[in-house]
N, CA, C and O atoms as a GROMACS GRO file, in nm:
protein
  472
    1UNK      N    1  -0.494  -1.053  -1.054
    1UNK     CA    2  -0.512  -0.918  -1.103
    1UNK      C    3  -0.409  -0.893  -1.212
    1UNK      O    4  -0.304  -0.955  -1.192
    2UNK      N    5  -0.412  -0.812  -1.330
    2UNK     CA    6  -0.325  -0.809  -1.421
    2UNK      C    7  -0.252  -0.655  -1.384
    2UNK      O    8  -0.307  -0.547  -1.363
    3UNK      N    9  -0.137  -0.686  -1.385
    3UNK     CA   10  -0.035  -0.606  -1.353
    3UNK      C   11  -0.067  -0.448  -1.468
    3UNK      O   12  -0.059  -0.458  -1.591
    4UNK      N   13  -0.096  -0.339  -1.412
    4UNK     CA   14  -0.106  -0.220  -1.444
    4UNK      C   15   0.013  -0.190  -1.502
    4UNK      O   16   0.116  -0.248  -1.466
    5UNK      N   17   0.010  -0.062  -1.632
    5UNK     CA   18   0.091   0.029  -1.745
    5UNK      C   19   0.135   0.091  -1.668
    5UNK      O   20   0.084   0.070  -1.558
    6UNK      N   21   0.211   0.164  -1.668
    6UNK     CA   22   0.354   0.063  -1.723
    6UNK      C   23   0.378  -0.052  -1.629
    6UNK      O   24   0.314  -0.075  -1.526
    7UNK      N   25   0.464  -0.112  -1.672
    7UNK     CA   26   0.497  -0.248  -1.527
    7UNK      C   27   0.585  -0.218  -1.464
    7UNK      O   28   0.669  -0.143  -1.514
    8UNK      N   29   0.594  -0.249  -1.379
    8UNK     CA   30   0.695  -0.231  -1.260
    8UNK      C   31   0.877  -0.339  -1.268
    8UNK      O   32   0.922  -0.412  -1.179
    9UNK      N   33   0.933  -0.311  -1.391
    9UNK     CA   34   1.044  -0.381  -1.391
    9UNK      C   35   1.131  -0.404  -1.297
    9UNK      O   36   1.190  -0.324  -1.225
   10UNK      N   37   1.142  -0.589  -1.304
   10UNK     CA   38   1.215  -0.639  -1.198
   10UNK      C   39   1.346  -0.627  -1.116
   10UNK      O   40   1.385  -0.699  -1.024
   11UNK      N   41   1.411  -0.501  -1.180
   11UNK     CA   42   1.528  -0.442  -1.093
   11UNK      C   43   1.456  -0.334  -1.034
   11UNK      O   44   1.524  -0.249  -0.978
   12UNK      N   45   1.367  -0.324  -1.034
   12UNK     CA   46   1.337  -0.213  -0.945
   12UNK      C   47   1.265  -0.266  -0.792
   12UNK      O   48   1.253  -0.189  -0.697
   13UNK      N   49   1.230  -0.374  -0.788
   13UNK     CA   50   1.192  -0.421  -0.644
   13UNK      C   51   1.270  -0.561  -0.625
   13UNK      O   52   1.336  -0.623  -0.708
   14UNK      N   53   1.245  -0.590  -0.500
   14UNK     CA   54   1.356  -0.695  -0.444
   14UNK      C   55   1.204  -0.839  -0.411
   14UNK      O   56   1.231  -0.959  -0.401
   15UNK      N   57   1.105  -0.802  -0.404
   15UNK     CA   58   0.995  -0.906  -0.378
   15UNK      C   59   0.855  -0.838  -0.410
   15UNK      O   60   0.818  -0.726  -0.375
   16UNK      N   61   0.779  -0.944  -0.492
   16UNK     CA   62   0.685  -0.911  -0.505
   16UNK      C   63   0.537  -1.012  -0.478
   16UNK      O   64   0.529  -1.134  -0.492
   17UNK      N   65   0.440  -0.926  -0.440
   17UNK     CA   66   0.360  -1.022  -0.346
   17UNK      C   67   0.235  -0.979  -0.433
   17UNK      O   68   0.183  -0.867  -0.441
   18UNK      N   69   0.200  -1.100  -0.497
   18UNK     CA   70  -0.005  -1.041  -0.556
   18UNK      C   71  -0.069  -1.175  -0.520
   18UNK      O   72  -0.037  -1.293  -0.508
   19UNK      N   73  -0.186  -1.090  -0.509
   19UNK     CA   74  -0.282  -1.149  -0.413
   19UNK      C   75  -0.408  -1.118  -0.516
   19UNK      O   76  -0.355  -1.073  -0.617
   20UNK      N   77  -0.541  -1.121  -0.533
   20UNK     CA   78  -0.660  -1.140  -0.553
   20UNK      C   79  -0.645  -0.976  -0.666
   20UNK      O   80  -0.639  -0.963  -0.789
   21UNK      N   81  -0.643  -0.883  -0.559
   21UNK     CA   82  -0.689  -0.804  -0.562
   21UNK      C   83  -0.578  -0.708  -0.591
   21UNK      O   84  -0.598  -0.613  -0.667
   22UNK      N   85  -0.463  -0.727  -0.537
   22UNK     CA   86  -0.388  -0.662  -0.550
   22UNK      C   87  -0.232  -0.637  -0.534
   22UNK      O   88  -0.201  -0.638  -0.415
   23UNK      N   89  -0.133  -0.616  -0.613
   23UNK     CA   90   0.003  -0.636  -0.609
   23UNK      C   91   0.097  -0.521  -0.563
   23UNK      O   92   0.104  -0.405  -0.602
   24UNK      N   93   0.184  -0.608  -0.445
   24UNK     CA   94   0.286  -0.535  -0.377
   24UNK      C   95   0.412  -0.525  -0.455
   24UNK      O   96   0.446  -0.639  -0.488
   25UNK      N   97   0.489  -0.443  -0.495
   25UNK     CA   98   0.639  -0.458  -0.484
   25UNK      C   99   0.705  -0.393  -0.395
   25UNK      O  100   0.706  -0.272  -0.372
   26UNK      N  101   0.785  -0.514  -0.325
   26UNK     CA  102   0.846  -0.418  -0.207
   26UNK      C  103   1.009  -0.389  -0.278
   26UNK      O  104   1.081  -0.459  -0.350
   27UNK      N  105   1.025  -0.245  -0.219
   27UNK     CA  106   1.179  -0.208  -0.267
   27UNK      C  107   1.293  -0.227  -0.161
   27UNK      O  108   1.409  -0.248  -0.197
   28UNK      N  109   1.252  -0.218  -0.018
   28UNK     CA  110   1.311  -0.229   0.044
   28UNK      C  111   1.216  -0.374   0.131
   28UNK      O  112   1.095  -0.393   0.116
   29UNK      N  113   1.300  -0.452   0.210
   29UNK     CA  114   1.278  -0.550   0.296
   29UNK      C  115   1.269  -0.614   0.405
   29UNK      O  116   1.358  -0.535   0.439
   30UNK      N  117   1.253  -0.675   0.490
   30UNK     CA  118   1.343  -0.706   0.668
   30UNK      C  119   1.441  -0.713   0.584
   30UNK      O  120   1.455  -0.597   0.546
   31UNK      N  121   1.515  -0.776   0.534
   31UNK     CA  122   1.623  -0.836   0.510
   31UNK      C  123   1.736  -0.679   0.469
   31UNK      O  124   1.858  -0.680   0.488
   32UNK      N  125   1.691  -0.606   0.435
   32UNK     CA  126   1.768  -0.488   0.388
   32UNK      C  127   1.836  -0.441   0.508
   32UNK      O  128   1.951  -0.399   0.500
   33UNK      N  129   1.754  -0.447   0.650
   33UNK     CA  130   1.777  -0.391   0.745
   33UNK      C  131   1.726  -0.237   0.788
   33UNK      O  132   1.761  -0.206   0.902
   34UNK      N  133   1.666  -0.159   0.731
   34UNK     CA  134   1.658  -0.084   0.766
   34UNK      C  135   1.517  -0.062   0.859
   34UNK      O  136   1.423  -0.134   0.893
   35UNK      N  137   1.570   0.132   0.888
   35UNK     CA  138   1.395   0.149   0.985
   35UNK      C  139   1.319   0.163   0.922
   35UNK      O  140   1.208   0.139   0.969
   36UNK      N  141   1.325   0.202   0.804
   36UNK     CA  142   1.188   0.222   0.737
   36UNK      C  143   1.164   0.106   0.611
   36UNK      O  144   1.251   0.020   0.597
   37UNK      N  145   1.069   0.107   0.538
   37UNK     CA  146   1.018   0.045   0.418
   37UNK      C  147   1.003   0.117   0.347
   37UNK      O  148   0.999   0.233   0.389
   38UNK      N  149   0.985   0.090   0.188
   38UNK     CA  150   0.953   0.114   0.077
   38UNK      C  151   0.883   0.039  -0.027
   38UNK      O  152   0.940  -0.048  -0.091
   39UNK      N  153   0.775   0.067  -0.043
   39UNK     CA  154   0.719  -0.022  -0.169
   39UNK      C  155   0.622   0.048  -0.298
   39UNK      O  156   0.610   0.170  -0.317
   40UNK      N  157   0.575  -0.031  -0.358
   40UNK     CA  158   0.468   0.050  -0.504
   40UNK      C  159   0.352  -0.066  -0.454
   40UNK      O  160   0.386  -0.180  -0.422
   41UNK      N  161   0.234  -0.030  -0.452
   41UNK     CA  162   0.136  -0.142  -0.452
   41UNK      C  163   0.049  -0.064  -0.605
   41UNK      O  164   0.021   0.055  -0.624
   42UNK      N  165   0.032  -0.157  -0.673
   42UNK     CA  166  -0.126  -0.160  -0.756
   42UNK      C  167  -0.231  -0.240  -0.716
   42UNK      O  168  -0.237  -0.362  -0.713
   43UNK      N  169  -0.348  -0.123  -0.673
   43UNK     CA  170  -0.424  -0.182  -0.541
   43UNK      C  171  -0.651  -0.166  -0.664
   43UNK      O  172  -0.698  -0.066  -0.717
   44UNK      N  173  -0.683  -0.237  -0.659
   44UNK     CA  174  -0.842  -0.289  -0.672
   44UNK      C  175  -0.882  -0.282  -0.543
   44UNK      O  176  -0.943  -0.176  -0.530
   45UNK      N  177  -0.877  -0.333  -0.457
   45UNK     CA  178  -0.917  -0.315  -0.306
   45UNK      C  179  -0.838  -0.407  -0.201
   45UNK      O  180  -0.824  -0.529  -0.210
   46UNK      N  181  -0.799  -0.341  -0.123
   46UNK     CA  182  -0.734  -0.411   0.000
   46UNK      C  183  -0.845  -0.397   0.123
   46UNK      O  184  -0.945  -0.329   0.149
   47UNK      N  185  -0.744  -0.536   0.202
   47UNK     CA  186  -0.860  -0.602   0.249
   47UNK      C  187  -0.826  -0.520   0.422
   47UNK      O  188  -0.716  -0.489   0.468
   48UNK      N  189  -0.945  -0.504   0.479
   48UNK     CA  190  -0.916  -0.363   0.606
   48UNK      C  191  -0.879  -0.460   0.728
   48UNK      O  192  -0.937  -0.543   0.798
   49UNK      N  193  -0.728  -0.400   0.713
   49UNK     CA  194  -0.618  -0.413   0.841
   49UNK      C  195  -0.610  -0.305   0.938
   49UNK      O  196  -0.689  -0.212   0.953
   50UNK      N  197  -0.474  -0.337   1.017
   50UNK     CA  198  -0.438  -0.260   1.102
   50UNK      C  199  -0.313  -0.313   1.157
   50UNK      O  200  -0.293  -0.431   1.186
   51UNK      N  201  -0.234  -0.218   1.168
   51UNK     CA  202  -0.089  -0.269   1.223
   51UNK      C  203  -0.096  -0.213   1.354
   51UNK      O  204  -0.165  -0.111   1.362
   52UNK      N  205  -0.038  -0.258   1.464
   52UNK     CA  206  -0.008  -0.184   1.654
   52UNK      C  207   0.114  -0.160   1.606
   52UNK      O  208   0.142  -0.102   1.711
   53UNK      N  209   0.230  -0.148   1.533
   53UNK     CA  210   0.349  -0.066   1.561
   53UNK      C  211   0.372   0.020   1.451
   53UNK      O  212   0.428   0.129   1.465
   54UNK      N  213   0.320  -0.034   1.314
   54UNK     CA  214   0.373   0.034   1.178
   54UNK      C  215   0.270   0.169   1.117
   54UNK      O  216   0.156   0.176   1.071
   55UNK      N  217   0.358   0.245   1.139
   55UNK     CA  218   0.256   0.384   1.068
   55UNK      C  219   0.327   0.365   0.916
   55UNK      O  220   0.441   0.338   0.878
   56UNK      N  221   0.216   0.389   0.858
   56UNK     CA  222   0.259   0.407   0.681
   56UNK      C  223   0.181   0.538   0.606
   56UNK      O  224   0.081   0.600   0.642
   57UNK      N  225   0.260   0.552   0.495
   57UNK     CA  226   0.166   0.697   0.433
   57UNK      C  227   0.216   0.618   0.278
   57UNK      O  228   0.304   0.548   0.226
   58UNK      N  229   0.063   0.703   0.248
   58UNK     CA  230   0.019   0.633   0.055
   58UNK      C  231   0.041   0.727   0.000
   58UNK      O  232  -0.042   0.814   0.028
   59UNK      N  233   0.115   0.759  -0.070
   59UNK     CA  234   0.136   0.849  -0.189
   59UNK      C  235   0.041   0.806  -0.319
   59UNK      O  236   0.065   0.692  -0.359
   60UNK      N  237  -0.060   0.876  -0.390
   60UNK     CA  238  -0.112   0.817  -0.483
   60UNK      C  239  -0.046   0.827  -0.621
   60UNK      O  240  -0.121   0.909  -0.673
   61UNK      N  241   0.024   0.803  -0.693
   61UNK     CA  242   0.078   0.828  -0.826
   61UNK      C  243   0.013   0.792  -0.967
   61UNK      O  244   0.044   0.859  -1.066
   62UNK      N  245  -0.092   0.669  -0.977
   62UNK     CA  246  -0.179   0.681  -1.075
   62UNK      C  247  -0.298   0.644  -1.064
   62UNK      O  248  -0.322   0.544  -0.997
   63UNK      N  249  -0.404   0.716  -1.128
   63UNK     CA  250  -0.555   0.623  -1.081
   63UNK      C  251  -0.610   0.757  -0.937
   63UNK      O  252  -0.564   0.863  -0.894
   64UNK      N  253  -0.723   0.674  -0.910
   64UNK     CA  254  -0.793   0.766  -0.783
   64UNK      C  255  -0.841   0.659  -0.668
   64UNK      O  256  -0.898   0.558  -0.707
   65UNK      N  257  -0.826   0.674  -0.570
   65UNK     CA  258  -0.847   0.603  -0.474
   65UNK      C  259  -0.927   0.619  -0.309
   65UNK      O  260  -0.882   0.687  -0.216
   66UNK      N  261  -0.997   0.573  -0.309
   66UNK     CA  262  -1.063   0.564  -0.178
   66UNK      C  263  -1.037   0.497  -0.071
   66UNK      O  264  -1.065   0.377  -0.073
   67UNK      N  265  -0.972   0.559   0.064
   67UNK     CA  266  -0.902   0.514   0.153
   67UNK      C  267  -0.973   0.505   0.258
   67UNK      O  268  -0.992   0.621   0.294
   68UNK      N  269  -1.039   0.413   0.351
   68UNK     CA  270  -1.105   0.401   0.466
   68UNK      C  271  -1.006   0.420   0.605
   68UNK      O  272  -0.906   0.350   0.617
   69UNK      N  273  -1.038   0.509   0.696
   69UNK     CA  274  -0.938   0.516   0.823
   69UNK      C  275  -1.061   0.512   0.926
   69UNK      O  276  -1.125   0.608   0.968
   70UNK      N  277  -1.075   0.387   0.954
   70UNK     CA  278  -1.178   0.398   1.103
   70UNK      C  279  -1.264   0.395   1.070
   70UNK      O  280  -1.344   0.417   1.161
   71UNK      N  281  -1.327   0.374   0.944
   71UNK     CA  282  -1.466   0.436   0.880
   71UNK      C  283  -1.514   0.550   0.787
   71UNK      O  284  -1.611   0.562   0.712
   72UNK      N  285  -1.368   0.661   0.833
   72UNK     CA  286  -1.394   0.787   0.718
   72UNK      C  287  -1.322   0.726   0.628
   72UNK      O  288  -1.229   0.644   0.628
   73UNK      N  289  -1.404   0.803   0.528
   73UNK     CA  290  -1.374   0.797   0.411
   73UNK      C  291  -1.296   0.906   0.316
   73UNK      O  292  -1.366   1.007   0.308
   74UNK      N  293  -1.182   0.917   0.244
   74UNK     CA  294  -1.084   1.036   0.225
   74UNK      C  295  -1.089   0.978   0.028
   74UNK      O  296  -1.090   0.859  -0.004
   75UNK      N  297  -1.090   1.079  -0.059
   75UNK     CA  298  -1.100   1.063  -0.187
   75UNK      C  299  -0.939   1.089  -0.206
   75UNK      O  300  -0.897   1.189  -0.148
   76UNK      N  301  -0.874   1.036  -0.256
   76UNK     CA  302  -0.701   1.072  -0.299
   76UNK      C  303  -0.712   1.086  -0.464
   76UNK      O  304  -0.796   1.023  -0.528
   77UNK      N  305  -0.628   1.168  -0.519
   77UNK     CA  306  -0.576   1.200  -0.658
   77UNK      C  307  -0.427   1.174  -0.663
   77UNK      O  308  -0.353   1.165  -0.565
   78UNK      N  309  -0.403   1.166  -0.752
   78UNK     CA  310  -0.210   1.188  -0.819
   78UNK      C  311  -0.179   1.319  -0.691
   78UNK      O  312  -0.241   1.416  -0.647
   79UNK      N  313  -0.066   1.262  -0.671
   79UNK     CA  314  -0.013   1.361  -0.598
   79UNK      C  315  -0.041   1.386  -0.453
   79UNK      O  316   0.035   1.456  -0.385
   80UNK      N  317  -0.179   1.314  -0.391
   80UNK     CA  318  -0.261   1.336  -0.300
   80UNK      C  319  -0.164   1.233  -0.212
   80UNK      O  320  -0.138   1.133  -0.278
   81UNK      N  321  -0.115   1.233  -0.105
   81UNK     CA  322  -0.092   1.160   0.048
   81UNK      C  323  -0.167   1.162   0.182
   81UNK      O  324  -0.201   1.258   0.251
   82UNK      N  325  -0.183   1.028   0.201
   82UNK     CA  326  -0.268   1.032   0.335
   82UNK      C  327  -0.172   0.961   0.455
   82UNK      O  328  -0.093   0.875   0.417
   83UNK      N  329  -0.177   0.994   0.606
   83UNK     CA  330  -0.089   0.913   0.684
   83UNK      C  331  -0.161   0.848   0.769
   83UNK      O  332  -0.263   0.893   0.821
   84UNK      N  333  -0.088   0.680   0.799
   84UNK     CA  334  -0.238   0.581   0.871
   84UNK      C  335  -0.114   0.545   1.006
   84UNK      O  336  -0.009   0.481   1.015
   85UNK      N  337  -0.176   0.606   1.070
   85UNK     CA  338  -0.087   0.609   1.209
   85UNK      C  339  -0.125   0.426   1.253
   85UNK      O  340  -0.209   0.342   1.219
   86UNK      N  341  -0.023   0.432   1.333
   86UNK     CA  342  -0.058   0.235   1.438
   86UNK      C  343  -0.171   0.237   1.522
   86UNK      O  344  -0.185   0.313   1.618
   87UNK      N  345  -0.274   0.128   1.472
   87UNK     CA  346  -0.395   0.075   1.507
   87UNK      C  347  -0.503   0.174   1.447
   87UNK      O  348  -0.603   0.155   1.516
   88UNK      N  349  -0.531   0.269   1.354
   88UNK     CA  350  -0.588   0.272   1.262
   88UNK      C  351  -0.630   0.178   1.162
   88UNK      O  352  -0.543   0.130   1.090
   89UNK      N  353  -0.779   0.137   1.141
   89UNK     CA  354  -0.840   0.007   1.085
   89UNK      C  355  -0.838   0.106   0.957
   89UNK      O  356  -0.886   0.219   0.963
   90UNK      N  357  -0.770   0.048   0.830
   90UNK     CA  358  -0.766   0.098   0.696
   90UNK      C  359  -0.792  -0.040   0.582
   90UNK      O  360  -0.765  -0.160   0.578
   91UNK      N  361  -0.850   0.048   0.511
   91UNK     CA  362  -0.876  -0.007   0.374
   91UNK      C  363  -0.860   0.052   0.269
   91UNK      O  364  -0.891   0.171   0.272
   92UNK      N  365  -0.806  -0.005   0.132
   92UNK     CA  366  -0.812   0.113   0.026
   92UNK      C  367  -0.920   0.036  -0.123
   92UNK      O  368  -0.965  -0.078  -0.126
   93UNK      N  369  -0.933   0.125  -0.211
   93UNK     CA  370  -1.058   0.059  -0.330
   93UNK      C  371  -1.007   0.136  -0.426
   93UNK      O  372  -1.022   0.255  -0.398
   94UNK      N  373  -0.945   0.117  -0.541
   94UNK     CA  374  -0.982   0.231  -0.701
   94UNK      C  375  -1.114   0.245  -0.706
   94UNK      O  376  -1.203   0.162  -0.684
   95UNK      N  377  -1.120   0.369  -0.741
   95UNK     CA  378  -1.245   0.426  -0.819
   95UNK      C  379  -1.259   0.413  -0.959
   95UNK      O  380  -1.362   0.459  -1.009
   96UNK      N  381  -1.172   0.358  -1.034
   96UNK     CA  382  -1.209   0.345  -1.134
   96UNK      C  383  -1.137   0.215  -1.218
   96UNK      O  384  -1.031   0.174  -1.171
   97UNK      N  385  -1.193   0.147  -1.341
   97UNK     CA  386  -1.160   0.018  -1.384
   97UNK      C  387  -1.053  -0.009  -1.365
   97UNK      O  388  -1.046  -0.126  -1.328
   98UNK      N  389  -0.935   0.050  -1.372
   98UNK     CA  390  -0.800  -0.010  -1.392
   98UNK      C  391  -0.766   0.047  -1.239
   98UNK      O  392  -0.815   0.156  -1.211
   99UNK      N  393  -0.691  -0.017  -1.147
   99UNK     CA  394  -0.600  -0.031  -1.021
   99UNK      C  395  -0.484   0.093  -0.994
   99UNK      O  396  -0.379   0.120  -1.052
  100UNK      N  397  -0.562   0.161  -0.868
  100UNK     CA  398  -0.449   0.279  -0.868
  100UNK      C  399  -0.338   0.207  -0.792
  100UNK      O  400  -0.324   0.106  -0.724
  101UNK      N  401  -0.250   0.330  -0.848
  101UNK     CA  402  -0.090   0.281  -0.793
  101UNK      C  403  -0.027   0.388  -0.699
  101UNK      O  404  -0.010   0.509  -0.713
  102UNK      N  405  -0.002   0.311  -0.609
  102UNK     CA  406   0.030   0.401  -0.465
  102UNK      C  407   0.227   0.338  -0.459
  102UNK      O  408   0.296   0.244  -0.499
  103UNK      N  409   0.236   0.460  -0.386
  103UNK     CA  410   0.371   0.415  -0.321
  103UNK      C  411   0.369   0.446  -0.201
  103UNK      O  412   0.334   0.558  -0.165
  104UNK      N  413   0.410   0.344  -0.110
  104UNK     CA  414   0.374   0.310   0.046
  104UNK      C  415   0.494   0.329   0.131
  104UNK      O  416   0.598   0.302   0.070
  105UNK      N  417   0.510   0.366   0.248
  105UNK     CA  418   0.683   0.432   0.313
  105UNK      C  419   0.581   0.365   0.436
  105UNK      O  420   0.458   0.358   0.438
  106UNK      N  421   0.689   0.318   0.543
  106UNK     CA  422   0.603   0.213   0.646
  106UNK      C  423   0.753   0.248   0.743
  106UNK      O  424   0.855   0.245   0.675
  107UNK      N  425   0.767   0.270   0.846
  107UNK     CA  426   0.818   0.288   0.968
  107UNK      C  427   0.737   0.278   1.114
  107UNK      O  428   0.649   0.340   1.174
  108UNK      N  429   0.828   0.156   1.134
  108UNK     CA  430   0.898   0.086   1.075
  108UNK      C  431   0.914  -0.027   0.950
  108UNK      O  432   0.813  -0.097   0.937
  109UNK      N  433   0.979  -0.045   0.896
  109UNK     CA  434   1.008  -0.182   0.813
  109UNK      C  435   0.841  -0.260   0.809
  109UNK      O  436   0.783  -0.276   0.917
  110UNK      N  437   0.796  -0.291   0.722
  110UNK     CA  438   0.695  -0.336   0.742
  110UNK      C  439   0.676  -0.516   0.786
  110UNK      O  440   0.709  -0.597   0.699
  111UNK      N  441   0.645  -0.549   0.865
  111UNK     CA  442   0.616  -0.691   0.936
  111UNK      C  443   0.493  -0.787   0.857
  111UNK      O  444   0.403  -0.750   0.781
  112UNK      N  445   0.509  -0.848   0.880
  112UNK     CA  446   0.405  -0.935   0.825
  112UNK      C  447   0.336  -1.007   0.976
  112UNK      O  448   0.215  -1.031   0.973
  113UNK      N  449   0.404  -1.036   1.090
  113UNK     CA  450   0.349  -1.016   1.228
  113UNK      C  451   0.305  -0.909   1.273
  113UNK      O  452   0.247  -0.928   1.380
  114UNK      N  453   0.306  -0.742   1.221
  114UNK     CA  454   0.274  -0.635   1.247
  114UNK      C  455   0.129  -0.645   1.184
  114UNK      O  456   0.063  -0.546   1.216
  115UNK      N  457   0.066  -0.726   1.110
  115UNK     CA  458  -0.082  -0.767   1.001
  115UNK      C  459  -0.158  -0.773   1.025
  115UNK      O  460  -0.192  -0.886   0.989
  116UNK      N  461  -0.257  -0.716   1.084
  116UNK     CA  462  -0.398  -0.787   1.155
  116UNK      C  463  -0.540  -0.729   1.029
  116UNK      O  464  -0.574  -0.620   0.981
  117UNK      N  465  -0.580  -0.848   1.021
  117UNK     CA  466  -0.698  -0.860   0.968
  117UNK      C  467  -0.810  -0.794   1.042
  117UNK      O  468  -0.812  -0.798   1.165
  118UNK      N  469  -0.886  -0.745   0.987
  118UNK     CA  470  -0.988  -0.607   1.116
  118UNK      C  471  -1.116  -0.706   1.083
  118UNK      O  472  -1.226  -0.683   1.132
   0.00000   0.00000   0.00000
């Protein structure tokens, strides 16, 4: 996927993860230690998970986005936040050509053993 305007310069995240569809920067890490997470994703569509311990909330900041929770379906704008409590099956999609950009807060710390593919 080609990295969305503006870019996300490399002092500003500590790891970054792209995949097919869509790119993570995480700001905070396990390794940071803390309880919570921080990251920016520029998201085309993610693929529908579910975490059993990690609740996270999407802040939308550019672009428009369609967020699946269980099956409903919620339209987000700039400015718009949604919260995906633990074991909620979620997915997200842009609505439009270029990849909205969310910023993601995950408490706890987000796991990569916390991951389940739905």
């Amino acid at each position: 996927m080609k990295e969305l305007e503006p870019t996300i310069g490399r002092s500003l995240y500590q790891n970054k993860k792209a995949r097919a569809a869509e790119i993570v920067y995480e700001i905070t890490t396990q390794q940071s230690g803390l309880p919570f997470g921080v990251a920016i994703a520029d998201l085309q569509q993610s693929e529908a998970h579910f975490h059993k311990v990690t609740a996270e909330t999407y802040t939308v900041v550019q672009g428009d986005l369609e967020v699946s929770l269980n099956g409903e379906r919620h339209i987000l704008h700039p400015g718009d936040v949604i919260k995906i409590p633990p074991g909620v099956v979620h997915s997200a999609r842009t609505l439009g050509e270029a990849p909205t950009r969310i910023t993601v807060t995950t408490v706890p710390e987000f796991s990569q053993e916390d991951y389940y593919l739905a």
